[in-house]
C-alpha angles and dihedrals in degrees: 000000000000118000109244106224124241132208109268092174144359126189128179104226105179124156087347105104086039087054095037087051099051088041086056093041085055090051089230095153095050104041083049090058097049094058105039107031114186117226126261096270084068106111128180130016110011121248105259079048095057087040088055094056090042089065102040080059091043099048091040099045100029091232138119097184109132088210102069104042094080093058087047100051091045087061083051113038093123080050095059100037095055092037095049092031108232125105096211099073113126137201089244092057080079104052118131086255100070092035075061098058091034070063095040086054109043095040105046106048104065095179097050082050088048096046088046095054094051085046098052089041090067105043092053085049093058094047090044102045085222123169113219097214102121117043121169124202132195144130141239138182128245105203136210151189092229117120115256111251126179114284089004123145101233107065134151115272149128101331119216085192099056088248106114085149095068120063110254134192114221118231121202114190131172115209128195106229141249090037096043091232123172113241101174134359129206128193119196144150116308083234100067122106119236100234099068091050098073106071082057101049088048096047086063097051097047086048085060101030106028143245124285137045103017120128113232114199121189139143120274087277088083088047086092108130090238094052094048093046085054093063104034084050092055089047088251122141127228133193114198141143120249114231134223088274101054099037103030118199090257088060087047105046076043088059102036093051094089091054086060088052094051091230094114104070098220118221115232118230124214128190115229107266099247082222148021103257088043121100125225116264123219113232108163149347133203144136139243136240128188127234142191111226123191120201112218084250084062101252120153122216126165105239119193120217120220109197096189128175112199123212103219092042091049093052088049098049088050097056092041083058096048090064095048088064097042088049093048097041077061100051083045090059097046098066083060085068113116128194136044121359093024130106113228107221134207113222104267085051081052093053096048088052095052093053097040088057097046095048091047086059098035094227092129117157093007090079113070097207117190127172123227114203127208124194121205120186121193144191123236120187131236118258128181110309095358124090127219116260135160128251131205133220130198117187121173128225114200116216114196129206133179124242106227097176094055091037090059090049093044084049089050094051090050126115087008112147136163128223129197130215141149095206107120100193093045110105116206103252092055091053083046084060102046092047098053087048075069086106083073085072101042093042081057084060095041092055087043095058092020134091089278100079097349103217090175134100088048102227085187139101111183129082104221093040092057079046092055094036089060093052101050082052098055084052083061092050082059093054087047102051096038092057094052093042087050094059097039099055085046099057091048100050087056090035094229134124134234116229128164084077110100112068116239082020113075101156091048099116120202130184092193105054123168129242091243084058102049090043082052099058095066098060118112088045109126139180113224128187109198121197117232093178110256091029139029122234118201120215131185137201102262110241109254114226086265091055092045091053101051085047090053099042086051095051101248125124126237083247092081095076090032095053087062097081103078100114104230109219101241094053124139101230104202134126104260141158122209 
């Protein structure tokens, strides 16, 4: 009688082989240890090995903990081994020791980190056949509940999270467009102001990428006159918008004049039709002036002015208007209110109240106020030793008008910026364009601090591990945008769509999928040994069509999840779960 096999081993191995095979086709391990070689006491896997596996746990679990990774990678050794290969992982390559120094490393030699990121740059650059001529560059804070201490990195400051009350760490980070795709990363104190943090953001770029020719795009915060002279001076080119301060509403009613007088054509701007049978849809229009501008060093560069409305911002600063009017007409009427609880005014405490109103909703000069006065004279008897005598009374009723001539000016001057650049060959609805795609940068910081890969809450102390923590994850962020580059491209080049992602949706087809997605799709697939007595037999969940087709738009074979089932001799056969 034949013996019925039991299960000897199960792992769910999930989106782990896809993640270890695009960690190894970026040559992350071995970069990693290039540039940060371990001393001759290391035994075992090698560091950029132990970082890989760290990732694929990071970017599969959404979470960065150093606890729980051991455990993890113990319910997929077989995993690991097949997907690093090497025979000899084990499960304590991944304590929370080593993921320490794997920190310690990455976050205290800020020259090896800067000579790996150029490193790795390029070499992205080569596989992907990407071309480096549009790079953004901003900054976001991480916050935490640590105390604040002297020179630390976590401090209070301008909070882009609305949380000036909790300590914060600022993080300054560069992306190649269109992918999104981090090029440098800086960690500083969470203090520091954003404008100085540019020169040194580009620097780093340009130390990687070159100098000449290449388009920076950031917020108003890189319009600073000595981040604009850098680049003009190393014959690089910047988009920007200019803020209040530097183009005050004066300049601007001053440039915009001759748009009232019909004498400044305007250029219409389209956005690209998502399909064929779409039509363009017009989103701005504006016109260009050009400049001299003069560095303090004395350096001379052209700068061109793009003076831009833009359709959707205009529409939303008007309504945003309209109920300030509303809102301030009501406050208006109510100081007409009599009786009880309310304050009864002379006319100079009436006016003070008018104007108080109309500047709290900023609606001066488009409200006509005028005060009617009533005067109201009574009788008092006499009553011992005082004598009758009359008393008068003046109360005041405010009427309100709008201003429609002022209204219709204000309108006019509505969803109006100016943008700043010393490209000469860039038209403005190109630069339009470039300056709206700033979301690519801001979904890269989104994925940093959101569920993704879940930076915050900070579990960590020390300085130079949150240092090295944010860098292994940036490391992630290039994972992330490269897989999704990778299938998009694909699906456009054959012109096809993806479907079976969306949950409750099967048949919803998309050509332009996310990584999480796409990571999402794998999950349910599981390696199971199974013993047979004498021998052990390995089988894995077959891929289903949607499976085989992320693995073939992304340029992997079906083989990386076959070629896991080779039992390695030391391995621990019992039935397990990670």
């Amino acid at each position: 009688m034949d013996t019925l096999p039991t299960i000897a081993r199960i792992e769910r191995v999930d989106d782990v082989p896809l993640l270890l095979a695009q960690l190894s086709k970026m040559e992350v391990a071995p970069l990693l240890d290039a540039y940060f070689p371990m001393h001759g006491n290391w035994q075992g896997v090698s560091l950029g090995e132990v970082t890989v596996g760290w990732l694929s746990y990071i970017l599969s679990e959404g979470d960065h903990r150093l606890n729980a990774v051991e455990g993890w990678a113990e319910g997929l050794l077989m995993t690991l081994q097949g997907g690093l290969g090497r025979s000899d992982v084990r499960s304590l390559d991944f304590s929370d020791d080593r993921l320490c120094v794997v920190l310690d490393r990455l976050g205290g030699d800020e020259e090896a980190w800067e000579a790996y990121e150029g490193a790795q740059t390029g070499q992205l650059l080569r596989v992907y056949d990407l071309k480096a001529d549009r790079v953004r560059v901003d900054s976001t804070t991480a916050k935490s509940y640590v105390g604040v201490s002297e020179g630390g990195l976590f401090q209070f400051g301008h909070s882009k999270e609305h949380r000036s009350d909790v300590p914060q760490l600022k993080i300054n980070q560069s992306t190649l467009d269109p992918l999104g795709w981090p090029l440098s990363t800086t960690v500083v104190s969470g203090e520091q102001a954003d404008d100085p943090l540019y020169i040194p953001e580009i620097a780093r770029v340009q130390a990687n990428l070159g100098c000449g020719g290449r388009l920076y795009v950031g917020d108003c915060k890189m319009a600073a006159l000595a981040t604009r002279a850098y680049l003009a001076e190393r014959h690089d080119h910047y988009l920007c918008p200019l803020s209040a301060v530097q183009m005050p509403q004066a300049t601007l009613d001053a440039l915009l004049e001759p748009v009232w007088t019909g004498q400044q054509a305007l250029t219409p701007v389209y956005r690209a039709p998502q399909t064929e049978a779409s039509q363009p849809e017009s989103i701005a229009k504006g016109f260009c002036s050009t400049i001299t501008r003069t560095s303090a060093e004395g350096h001379s560069w052209q700068e061109r002015r793009l003076v831009v409305q833009s359709f959707k911002h205009a529409e939303a600063q008007q309504t945003r208007l309209d109920q300030r009017l509303v809102n301030a007409e009501r406050d208006l009427a109510a100081l007409n209110r009599r009786g009880r609880g309310h304050p009864r005014r002379d006319e100079a405490q009436t006016h003070q109240a008018v104007e108080a109103i109309l500047t709290r909703h900023q609606v001066t000069g488009l409200l006509d106020v005028e005060l009617e006065v009533h005067t109201q004279t009574t009788t008092t008897r006499a009553y011992r030793n005082r004598p009758a005598r009359q008393q008068t009374t003046l109360t005041f009723t405010v009427h309100t008008q709008r201003n429609l001539p002022a209204y219709e000016q204000a309108v006019r001057a509505l969803g109006w910026r100016v943008f700043a650049t010393n490209d000469p060959q860039l038209e403005l609805p190109e630069a339009v364009r470039a300056y709206r795609e700033q979301y690519l940068i801001e979904r890269t910081f989104n994925r940093l601090r959101g569920k993704t890969l879940g930076l915050t809450p900070i579990y960590l102390a020390s300085a130079t591990r949150i240092t090295g923590l944010i860098r292994l994850l940036s490391i992630a962020l290039r994972v992330l945008c490269l897989v999704e580059f990778t299938v998009r491209e694909a699906l456009r080049i054959r012109g096809e769509t993806l479907d079976h992602l969306y949950a409750g949706n099967p048949k919803r087809a998309t050509a332009r999928p996310t990584t999480e997605r796409l990571l999402a799709a794998f999950t349910g697939l599981s390696l199971i040994v199974f013993n047979l007595g004498e021998t052990y037999q390995c089988s894995l969940t077959p891929l289903n069509t949607v499976q085989s087709r992320i693995l073939a738009l992304m340029g992997f074979p079906e083989t990386l999840y076959h070629n896991l089932s080779p039992i390695p001799e030391d391995i621990d056969l019992k039935m397990s779960e990670p």
